[in-house]
gemmi code that builds the backbone of each chain (N, CA, C; Angstrom):
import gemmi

chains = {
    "A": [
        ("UNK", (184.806, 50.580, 166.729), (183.461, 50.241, 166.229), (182.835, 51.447, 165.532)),
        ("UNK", (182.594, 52.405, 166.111), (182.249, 53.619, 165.655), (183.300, 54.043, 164.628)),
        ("UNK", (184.307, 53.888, 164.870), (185.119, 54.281, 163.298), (184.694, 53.477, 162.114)),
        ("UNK", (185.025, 52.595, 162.045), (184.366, 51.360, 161.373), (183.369, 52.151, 160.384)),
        ("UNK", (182.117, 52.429, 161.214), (180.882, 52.321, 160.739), (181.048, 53.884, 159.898)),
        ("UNK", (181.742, 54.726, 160.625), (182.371, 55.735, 159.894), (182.369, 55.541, 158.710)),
        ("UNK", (183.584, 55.110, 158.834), (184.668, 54.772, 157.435), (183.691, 54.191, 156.323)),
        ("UNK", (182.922, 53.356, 156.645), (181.680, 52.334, 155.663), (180.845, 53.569, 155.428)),
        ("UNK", (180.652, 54.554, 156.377), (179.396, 55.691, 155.734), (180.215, 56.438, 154.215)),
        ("UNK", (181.592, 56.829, 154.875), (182.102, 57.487, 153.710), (182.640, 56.461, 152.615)),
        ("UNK", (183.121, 55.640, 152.629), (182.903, 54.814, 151.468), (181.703, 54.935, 150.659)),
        ("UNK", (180.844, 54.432, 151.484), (179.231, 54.660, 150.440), (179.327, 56.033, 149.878)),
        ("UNK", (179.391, 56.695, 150.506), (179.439, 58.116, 149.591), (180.427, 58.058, 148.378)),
        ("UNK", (181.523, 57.401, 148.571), (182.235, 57.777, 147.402), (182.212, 56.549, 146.441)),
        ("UNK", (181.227, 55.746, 146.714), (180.980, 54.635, 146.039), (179.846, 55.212, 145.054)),
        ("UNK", (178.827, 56.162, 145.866), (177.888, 56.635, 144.981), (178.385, 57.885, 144.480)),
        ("UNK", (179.638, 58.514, 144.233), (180.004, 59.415, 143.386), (180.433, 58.635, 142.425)),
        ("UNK", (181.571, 58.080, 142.507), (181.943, 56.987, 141.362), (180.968, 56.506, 140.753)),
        ("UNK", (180.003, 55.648, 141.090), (178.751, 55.184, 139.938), (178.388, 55.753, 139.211)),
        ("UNK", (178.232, 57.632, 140.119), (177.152, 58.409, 138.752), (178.063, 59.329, 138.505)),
        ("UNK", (179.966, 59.228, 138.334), (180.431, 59.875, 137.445), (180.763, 58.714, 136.540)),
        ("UNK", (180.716, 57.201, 136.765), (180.734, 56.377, 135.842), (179.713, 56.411, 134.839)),
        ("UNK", (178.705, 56.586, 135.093), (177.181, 56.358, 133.936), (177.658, 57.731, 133.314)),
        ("UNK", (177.928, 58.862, 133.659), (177.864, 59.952, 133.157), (178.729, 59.894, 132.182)),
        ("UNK", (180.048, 59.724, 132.121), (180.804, 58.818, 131.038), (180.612, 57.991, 130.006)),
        ("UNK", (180.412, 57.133, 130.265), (179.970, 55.937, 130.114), (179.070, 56.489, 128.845)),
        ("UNK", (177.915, 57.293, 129.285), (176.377, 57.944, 128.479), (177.323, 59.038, 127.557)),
        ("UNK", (178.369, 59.779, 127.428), (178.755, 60.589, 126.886), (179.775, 60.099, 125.898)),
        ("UNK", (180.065, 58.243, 126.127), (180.684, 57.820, 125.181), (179.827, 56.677, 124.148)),
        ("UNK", (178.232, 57.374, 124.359), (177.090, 56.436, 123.815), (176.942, 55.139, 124.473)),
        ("UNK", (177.728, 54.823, 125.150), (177.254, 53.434, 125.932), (175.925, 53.503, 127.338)),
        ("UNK", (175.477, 52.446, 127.469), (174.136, 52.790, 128.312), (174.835, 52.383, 129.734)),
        ("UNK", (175.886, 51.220, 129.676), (176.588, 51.280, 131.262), (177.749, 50.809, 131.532)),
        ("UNK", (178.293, 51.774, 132.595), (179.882, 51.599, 132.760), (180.276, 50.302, 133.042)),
        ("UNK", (181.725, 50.411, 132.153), (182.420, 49.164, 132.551), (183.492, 49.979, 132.910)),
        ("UNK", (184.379, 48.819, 133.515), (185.783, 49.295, 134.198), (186.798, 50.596, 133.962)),
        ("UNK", (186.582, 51.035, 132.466), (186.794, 51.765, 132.087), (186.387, 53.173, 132.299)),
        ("UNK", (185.164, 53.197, 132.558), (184.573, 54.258, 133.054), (184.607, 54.879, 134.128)),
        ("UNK", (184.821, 53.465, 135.154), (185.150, 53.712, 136.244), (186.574, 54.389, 136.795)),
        ("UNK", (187.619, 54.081, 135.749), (189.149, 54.371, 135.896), (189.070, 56.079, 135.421)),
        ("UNK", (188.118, 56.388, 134.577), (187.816, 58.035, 134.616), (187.496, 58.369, 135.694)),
        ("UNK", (186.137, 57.932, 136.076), (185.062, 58.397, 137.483), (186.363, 58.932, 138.224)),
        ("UNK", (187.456, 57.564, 138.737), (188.022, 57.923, 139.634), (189.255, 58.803, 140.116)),
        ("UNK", (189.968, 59.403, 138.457), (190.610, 60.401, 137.915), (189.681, 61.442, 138.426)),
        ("UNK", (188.411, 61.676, 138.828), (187.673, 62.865, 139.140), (187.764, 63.073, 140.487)),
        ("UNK", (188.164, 62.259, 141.212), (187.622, 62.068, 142.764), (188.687, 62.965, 143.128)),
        ("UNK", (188.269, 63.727, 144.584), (188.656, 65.030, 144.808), (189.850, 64.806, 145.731)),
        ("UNK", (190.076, 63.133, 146.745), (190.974, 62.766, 147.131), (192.519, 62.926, 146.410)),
        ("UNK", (192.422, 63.233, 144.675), (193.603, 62.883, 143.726), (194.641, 61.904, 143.667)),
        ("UNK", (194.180, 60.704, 144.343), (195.182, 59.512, 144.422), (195.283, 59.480, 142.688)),
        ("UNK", (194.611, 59.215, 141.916), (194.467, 58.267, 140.700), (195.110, 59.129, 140.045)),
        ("UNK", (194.855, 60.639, 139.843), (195.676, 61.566, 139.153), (197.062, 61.205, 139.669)),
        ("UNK", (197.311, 61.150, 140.765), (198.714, 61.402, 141.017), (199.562, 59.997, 140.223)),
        ("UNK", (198.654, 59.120, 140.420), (199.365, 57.834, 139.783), (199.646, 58.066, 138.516)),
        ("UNK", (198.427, 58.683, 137.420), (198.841, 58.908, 136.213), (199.763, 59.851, 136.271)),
        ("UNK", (200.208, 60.729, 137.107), (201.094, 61.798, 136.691), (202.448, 61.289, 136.890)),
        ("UNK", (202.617, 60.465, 137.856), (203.814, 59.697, 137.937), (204.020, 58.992, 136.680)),
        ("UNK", (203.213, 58.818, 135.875), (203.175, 57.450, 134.857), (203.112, 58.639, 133.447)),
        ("UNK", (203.198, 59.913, 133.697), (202.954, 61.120, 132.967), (201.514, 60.789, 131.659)),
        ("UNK", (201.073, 60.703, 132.516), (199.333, 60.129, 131.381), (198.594, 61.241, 132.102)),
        ("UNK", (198.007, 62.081, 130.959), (196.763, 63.183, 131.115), (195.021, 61.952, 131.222)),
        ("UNK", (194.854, 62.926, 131.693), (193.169, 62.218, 131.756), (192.461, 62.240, 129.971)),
        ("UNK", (192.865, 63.290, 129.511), (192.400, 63.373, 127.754), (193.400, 62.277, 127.221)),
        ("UNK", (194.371, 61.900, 127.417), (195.440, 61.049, 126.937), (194.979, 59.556, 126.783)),
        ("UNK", (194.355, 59.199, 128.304), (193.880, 58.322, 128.605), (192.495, 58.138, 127.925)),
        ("UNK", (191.566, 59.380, 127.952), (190.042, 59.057, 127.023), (190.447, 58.734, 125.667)),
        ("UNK", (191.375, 59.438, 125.169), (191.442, 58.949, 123.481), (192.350, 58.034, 123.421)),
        ("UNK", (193.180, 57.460, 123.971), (193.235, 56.421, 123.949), (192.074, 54.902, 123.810)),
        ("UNK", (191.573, 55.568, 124.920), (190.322, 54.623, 125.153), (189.135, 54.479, 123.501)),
        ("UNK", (188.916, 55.718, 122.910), (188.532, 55.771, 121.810), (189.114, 55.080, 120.707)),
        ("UNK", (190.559, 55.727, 120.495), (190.838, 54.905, 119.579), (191.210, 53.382, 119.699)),
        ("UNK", (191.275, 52.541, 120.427), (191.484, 52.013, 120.644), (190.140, 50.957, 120.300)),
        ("UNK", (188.872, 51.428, 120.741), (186.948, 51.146, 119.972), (187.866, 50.985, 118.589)),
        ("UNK", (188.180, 52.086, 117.856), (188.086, 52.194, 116.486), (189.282, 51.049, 116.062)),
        ("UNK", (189.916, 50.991, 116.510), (190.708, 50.188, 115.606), (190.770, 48.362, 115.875)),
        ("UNK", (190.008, 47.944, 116.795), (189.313, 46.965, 116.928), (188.300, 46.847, 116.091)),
        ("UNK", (187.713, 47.806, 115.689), (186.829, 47.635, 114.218), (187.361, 47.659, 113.132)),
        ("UNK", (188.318, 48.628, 112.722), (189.215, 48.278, 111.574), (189.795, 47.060, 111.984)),
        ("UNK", (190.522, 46.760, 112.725), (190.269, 45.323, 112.368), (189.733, 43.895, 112.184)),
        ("UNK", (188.199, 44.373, 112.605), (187.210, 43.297, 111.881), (186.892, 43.734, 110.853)),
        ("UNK", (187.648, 44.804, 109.968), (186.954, 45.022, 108.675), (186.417, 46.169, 108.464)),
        ("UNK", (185.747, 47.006, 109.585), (185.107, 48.071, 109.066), (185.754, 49.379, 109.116)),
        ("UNK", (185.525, 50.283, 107.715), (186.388, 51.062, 107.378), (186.338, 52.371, 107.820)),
        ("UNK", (186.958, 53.173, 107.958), (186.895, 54.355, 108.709), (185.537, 55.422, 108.348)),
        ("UNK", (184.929, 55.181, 107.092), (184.312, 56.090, 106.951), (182.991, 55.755, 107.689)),
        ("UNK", (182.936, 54.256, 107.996), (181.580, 53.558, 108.267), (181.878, 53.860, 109.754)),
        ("UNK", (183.040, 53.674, 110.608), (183.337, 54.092, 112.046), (182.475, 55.512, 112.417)),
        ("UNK", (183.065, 56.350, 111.199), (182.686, 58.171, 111.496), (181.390, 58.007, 111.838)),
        ("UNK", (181.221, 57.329, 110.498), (179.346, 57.664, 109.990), (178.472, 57.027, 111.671)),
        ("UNK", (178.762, 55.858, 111.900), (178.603, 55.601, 113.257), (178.218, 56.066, 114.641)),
        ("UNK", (179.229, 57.140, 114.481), (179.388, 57.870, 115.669), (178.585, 59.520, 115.831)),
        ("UNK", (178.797, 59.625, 114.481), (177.559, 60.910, 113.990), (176.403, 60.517, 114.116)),
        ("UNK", (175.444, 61.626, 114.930), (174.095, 61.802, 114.961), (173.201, 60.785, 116.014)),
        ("UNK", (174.057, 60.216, 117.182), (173.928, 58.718, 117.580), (172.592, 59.992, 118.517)),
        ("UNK", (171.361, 59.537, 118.967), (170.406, 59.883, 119.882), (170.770, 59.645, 121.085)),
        ("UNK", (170.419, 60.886, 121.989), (170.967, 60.498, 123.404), (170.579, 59.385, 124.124)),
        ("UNK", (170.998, 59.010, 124.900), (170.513, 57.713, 125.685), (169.335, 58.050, 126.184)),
        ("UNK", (168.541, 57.452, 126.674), (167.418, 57.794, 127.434), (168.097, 57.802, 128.777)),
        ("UNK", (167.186, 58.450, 129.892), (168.018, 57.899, 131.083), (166.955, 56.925, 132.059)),
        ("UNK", (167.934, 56.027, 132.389), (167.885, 55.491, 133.168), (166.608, 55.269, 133.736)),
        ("UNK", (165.718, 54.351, 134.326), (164.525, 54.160, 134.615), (164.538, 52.927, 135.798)),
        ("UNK", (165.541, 52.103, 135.725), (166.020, 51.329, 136.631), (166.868, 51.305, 137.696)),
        ("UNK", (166.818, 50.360, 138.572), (167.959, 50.281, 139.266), (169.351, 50.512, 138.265)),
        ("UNK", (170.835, 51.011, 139.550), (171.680, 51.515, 138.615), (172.515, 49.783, 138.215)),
        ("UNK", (172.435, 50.016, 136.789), (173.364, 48.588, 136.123), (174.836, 49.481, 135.663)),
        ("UNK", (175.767, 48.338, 135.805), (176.938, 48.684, 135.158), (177.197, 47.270, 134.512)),
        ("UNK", (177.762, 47.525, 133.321), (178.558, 46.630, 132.786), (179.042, 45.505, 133.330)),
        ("UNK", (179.633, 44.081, 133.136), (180.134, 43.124, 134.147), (181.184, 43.402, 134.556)),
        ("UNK", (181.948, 44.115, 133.628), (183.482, 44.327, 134.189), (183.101, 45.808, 134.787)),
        ("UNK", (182.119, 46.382, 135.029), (181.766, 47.523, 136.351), (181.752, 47.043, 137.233)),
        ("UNK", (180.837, 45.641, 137.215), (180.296, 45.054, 138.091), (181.270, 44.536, 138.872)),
        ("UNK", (182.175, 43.439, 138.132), (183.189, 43.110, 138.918), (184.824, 44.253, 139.957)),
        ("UNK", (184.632, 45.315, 139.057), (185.282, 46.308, 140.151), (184.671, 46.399, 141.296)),
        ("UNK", (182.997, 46.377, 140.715), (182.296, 47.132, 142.437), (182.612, 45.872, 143.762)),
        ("UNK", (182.211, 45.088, 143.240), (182.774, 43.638, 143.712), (184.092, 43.723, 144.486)),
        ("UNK", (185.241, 44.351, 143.430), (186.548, 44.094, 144.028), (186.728, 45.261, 145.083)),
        ("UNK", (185.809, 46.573, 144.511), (186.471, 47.752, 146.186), (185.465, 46.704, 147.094)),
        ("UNK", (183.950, 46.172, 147.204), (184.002, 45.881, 148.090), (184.709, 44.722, 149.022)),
        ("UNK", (185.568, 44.046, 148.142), (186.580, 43.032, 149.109), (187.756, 43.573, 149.464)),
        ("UNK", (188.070, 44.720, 149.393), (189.337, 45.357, 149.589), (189.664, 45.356, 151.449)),
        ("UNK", (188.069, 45.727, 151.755), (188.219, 45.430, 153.142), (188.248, 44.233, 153.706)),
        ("UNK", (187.858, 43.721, 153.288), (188.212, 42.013, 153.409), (189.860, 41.194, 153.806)),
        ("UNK", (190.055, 41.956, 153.033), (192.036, 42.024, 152.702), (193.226, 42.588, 153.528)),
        ("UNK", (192.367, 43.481, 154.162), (192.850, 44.260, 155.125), (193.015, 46.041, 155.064)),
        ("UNK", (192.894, 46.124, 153.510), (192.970, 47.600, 153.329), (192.300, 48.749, 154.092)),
        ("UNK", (192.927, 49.672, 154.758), (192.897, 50.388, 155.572), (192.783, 51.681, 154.889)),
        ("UNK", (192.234, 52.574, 155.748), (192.221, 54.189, 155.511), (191.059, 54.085, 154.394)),
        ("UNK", (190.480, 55.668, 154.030), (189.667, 55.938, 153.418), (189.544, 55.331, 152.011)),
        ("UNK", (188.634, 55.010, 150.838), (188.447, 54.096, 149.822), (189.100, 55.288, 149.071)),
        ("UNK", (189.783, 55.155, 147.665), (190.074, 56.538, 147.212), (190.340, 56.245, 145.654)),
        ("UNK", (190.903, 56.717, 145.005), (190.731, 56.285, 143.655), (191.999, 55.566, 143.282)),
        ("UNK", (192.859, 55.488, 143.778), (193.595, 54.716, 144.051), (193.429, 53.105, 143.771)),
        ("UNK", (192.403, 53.380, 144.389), (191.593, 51.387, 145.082), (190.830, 51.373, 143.888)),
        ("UNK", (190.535, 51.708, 143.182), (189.915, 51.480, 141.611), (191.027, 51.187, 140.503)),
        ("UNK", (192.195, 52.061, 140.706), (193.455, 51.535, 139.971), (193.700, 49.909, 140.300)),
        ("UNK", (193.686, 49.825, 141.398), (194.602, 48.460, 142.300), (193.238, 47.303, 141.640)),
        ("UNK", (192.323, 47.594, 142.137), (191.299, 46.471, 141.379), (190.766, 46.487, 140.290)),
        ("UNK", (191.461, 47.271, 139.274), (191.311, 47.249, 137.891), (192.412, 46.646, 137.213)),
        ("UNK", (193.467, 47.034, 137.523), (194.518, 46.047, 137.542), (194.897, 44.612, 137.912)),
        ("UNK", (194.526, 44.320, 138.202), (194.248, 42.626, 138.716), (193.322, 42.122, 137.551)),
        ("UNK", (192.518, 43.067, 136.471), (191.655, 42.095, 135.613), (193.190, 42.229, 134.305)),
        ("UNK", (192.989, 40.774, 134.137), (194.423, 40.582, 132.783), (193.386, 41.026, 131.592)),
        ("UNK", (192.312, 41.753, 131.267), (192.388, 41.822, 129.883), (190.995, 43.319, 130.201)),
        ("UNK", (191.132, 43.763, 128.583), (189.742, 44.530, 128.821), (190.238, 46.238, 128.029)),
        ("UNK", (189.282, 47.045, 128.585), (189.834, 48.614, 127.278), (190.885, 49.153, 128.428)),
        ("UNK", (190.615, 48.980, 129.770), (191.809, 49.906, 130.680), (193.237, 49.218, 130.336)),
        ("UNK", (193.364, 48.033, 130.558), (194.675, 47.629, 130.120), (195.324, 47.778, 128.584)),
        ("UNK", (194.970, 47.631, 127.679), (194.935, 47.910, 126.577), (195.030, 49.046, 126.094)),
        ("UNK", (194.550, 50.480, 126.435), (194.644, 51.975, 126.232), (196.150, 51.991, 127.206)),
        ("UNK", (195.880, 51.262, 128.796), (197.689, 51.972, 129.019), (198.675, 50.940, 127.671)),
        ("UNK", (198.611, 50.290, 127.452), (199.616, 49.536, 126.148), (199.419, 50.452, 125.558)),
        ("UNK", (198.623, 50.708, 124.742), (198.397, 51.995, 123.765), (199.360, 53.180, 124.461)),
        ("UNK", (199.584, 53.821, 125.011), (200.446, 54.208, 125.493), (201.404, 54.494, 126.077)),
        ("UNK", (201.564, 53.290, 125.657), (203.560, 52.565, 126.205), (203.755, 52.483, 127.460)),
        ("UNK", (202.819, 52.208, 128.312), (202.678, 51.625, 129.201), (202.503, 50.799, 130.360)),
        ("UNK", (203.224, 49.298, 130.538), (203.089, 48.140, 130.924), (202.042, 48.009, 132.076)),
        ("UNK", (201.783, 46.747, 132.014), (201.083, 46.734, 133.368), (202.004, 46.697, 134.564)),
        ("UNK", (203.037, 46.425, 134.737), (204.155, 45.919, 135.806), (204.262, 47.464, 136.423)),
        ("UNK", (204.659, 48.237, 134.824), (204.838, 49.727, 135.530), (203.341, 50.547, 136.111)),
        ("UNK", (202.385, 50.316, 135.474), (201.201, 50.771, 136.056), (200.975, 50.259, 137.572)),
        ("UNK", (201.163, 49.081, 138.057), (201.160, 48.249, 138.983), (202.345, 48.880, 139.963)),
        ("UNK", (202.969, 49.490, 139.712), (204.442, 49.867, 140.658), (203.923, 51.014, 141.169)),
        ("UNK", (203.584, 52.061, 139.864), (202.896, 53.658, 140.533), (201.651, 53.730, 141.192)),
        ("UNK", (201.004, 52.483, 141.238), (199.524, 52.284, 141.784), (199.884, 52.143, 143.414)),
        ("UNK", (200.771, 50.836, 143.175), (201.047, 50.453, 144.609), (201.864, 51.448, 145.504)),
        ("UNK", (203.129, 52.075, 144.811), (203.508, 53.221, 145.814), (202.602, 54.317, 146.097)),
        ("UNK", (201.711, 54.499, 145.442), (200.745, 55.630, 145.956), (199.706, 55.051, 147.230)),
        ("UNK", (199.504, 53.337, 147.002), (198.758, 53.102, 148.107), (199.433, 53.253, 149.266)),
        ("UNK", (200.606, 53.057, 149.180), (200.992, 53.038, 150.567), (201.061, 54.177, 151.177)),
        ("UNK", (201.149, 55.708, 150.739), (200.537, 57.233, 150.968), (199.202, 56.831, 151.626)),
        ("UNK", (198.444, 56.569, 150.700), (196.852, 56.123, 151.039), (196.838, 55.666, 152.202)),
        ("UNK", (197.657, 54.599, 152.368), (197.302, 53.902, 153.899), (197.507, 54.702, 155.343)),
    ],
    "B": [
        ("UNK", (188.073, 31.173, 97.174), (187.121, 31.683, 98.158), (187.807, 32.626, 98.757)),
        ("UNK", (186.290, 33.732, 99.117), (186.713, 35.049, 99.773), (187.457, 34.659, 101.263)),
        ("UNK", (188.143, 35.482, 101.502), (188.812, 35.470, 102.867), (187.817, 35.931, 103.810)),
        ("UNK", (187.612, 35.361, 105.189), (187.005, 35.752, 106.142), (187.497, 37.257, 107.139)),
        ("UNK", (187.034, 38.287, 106.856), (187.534, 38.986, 107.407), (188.021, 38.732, 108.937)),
        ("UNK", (188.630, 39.735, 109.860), (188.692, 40.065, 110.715), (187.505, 39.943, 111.499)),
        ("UNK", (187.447, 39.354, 112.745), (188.041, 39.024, 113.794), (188.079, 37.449, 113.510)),
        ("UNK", (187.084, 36.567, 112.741), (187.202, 35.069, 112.337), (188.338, 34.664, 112.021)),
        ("UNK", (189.644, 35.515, 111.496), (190.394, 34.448, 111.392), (192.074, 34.556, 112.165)),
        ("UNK", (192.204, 35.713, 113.093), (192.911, 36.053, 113.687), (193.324, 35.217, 114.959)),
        ("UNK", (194.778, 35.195, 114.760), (194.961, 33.777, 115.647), (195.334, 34.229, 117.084)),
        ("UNK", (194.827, 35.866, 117.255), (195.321, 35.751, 118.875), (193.302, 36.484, 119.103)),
        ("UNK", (193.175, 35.792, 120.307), (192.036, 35.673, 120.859), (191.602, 37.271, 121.408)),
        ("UNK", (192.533, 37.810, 122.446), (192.747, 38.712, 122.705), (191.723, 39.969, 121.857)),
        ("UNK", (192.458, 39.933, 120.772), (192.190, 41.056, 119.606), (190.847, 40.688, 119.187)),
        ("UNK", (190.686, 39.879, 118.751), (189.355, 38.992, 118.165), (188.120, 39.035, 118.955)),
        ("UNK", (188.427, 38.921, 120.463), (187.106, 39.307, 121.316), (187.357, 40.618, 121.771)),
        ("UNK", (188.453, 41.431, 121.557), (188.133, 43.123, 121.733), (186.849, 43.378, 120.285)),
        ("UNK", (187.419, 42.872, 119.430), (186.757, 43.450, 117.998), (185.279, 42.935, 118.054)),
        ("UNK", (185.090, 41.788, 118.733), (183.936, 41.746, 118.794), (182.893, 42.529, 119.100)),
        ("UNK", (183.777, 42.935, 120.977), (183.200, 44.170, 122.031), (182.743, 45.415, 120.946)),
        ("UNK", (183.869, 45.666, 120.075), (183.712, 46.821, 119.373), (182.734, 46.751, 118.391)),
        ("UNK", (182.671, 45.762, 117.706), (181.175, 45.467, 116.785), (180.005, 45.265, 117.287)),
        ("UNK", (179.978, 45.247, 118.424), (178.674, 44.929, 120.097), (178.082, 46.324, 119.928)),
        ("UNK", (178.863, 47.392, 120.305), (179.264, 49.069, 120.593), (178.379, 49.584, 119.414)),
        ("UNK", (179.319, 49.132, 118.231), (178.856, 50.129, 117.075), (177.264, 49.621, 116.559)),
        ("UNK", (177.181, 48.515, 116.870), (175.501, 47.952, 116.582), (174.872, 48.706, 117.387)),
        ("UNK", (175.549, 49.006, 119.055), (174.123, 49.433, 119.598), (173.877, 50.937, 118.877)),
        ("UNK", (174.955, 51.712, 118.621), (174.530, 52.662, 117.873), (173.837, 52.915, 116.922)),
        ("UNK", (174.305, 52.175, 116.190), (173.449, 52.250, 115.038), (172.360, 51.533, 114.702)),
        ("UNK", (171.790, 51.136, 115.875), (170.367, 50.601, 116.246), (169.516, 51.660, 116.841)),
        ("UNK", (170.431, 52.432, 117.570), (169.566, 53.575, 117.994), (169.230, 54.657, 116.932)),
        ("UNK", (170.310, 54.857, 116.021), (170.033, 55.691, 114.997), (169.266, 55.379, 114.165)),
        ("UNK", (168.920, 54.250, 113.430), (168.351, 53.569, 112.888), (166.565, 53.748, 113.790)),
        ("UNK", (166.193, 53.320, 114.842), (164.864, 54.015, 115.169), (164.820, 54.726, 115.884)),
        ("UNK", (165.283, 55.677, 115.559), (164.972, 57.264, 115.704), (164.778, 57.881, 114.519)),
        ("UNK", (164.936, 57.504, 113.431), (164.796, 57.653, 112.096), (163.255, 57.262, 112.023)),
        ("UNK", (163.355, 55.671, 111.980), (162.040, 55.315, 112.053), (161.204, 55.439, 112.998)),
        ("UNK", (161.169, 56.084, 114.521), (159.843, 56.796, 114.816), (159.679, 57.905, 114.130)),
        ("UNK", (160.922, 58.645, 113.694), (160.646, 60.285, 112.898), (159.731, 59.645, 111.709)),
        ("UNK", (160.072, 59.042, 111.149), (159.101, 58.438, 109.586), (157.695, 57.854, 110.228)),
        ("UNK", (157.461, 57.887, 111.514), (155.826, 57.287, 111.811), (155.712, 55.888, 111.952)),
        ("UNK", (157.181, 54.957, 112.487), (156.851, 53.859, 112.271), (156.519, 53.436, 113.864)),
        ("UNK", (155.476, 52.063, 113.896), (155.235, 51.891, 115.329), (156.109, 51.101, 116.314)),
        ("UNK", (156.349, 50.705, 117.248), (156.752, 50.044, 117.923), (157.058, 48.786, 117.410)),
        ("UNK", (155.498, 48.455, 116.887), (155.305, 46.950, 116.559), (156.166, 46.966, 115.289)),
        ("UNK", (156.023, 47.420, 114.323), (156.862, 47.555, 113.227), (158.017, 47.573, 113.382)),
        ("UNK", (158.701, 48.304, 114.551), (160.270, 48.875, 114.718), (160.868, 47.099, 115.481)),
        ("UNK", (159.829, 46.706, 116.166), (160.218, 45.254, 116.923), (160.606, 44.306, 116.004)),
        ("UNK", (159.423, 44.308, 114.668), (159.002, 42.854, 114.068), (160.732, 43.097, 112.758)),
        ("UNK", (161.165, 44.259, 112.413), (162.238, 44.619, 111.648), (163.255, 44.228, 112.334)),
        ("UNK", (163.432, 44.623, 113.795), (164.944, 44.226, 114.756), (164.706, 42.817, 114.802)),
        ("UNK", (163.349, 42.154, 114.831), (163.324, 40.299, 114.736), (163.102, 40.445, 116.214)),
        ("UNK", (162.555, 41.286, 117.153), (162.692, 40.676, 118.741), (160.953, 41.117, 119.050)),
        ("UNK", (160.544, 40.908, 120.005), (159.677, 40.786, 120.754), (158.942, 42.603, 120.711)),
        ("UNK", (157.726, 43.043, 120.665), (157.364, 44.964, 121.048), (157.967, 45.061, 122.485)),
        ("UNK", (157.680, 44.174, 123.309), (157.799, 44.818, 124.405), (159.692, 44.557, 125.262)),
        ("UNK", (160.458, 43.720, 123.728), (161.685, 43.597, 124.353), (162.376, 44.944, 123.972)),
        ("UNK", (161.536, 45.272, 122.454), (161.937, 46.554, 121.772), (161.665, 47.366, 122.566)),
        ("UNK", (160.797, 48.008, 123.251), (160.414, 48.769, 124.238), (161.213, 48.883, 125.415)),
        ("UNK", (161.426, 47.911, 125.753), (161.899, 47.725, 127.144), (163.670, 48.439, 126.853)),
        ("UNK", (163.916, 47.975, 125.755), (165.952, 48.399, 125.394), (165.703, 49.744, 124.827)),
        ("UNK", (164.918, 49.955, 123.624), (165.077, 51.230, 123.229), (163.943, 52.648, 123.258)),
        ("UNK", (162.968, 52.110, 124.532), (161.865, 53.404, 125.050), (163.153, 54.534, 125.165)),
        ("UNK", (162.511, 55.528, 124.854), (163.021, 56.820, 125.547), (163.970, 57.536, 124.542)),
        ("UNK", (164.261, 56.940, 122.946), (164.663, 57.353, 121.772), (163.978, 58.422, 121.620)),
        ("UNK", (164.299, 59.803, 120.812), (164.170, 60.577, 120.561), (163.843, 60.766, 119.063)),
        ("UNK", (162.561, 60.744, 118.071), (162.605, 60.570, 116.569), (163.898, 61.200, 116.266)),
        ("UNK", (164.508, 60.951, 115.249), (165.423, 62.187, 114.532), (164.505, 63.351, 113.790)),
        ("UNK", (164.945, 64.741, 114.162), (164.488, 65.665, 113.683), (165.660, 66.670, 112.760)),
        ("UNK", (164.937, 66.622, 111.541), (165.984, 67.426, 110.232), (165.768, 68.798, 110.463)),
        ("UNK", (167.188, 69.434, 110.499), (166.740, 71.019, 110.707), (166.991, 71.466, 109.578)),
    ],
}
model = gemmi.Model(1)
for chain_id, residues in chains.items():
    chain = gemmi.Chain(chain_id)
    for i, (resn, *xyz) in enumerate(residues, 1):
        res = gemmi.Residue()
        res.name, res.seqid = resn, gemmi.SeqId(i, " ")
        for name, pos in zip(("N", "CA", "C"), xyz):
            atom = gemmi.Atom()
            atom.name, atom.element = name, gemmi.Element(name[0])
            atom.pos, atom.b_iso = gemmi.Position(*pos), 0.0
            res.add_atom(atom)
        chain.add_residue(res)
    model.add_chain(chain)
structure = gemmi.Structure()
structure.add_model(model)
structure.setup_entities()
């Protein structure tokens, strides 16, 4: 019982690191709130290093993975048409976000991660929440910029899904 | 007749609602750039609302806390 309630204190803690290294992201890639994507950085930061270790098995840098994620914006616009110079011009001179004045919002597909660590316990998942468990329930969404940047880098989901899961079982 | 660009006529869905996401993205930018310009030029709220076509206080409510653009 007392572990339990433990384990739920430190979760929250690393639930509220993840959020506000998600917005912090998120705000540094001009967007006002994280989606899933942001979150798959946040959790490349977390000091546990599950998520690093997965990318390193999968040999993906954390910069590898952000520009990916970038180009990947851009060329979804080239292909609705708009041309590179109008992309640049875009991205130059954008005003900082304001911050925040509300409760914290994330994106739907933030939303639905936060959703999925919190059913993880539900499921049975054991041991501390770690970044790991942001891989595993980011993976389960079939579409979006995280899946798509690992393609961008020759990356399947099957194989992302293999180095995720052998690292959980460390985790556990 | 002109061809419909990209994302209208692309037959995998996939790509077509990424490009959307991505034309979502680059509007909000360049909505923000766009009044920050125009508070730097002196324009009001009400003005900056009745140009985006939405409501002062929906304008307010999404883009308070813009910064005018300042030319150095």
């Amino acid at each position: 019982m007392f572990g339990r309630l433990k384990q739920n204190f430190k979760d929250m803690g690393t639930i509220k690191t993840l959020c506000e290294a998600a917005e912090r992201i998120a705000n540094e890639a001009q967007q006002k709130v994280p989606g899933a994507e942001h979150f798959v950085l946040a959790a490349l930061e977390l000091p546990d290093g599950s998520a690093m270790r997965v990318f390193r098995k999968l040999g993906i840098s954390r910069e590898a993975f952000a520009e990916a994620l970038r180009e990947q914006h851009r060329a979804d616009l080239r292909r609705a048409g708009v041309s590179e110079a109008v992309i640049a011009g875009s991205e130059r001179g954008v005003p900082p976000l304001p911050r925040p004045t509300t409760l914290y919002n994330a994106a739907p597909s933030g939303e639905s991660l936060l959703k999925g660590l919190a059913a993880l316990r539900k499921r049975g998942v054991s041991g501390p929440l770690s970044g790991v468990h942001v891989l595993e329930v980011v993976l389960a969404m079939q579409h979006g910029p995280t899946i798509r940047a690992f393609g961008q880098l020759g990356r399947d989901p099957a194989s992302v899904m293999a180095a995720t899961e052998s690292e959980m079982v460390l985790a556990a | 007749m002109t061809e419909i660009p990209y994302p209208s006529n692309t037959d995998d869905p996939e790509q077509a609602l990424a490009s959307v996401v991505a034309l979502r993205l680059m509007a909000d930018r360049l909505e923000r750039k766009a009044v920050a310009e125009a508070l730097a030029q002196g324009w009001s709220w009400a003005r900056i609302a009745q140009a985006l076509g939405v409501s002062k206080q929906a304008a307010h409510k999404r883009l308070a806390g813009i910064v005018p653009t300042i030319d150095i």
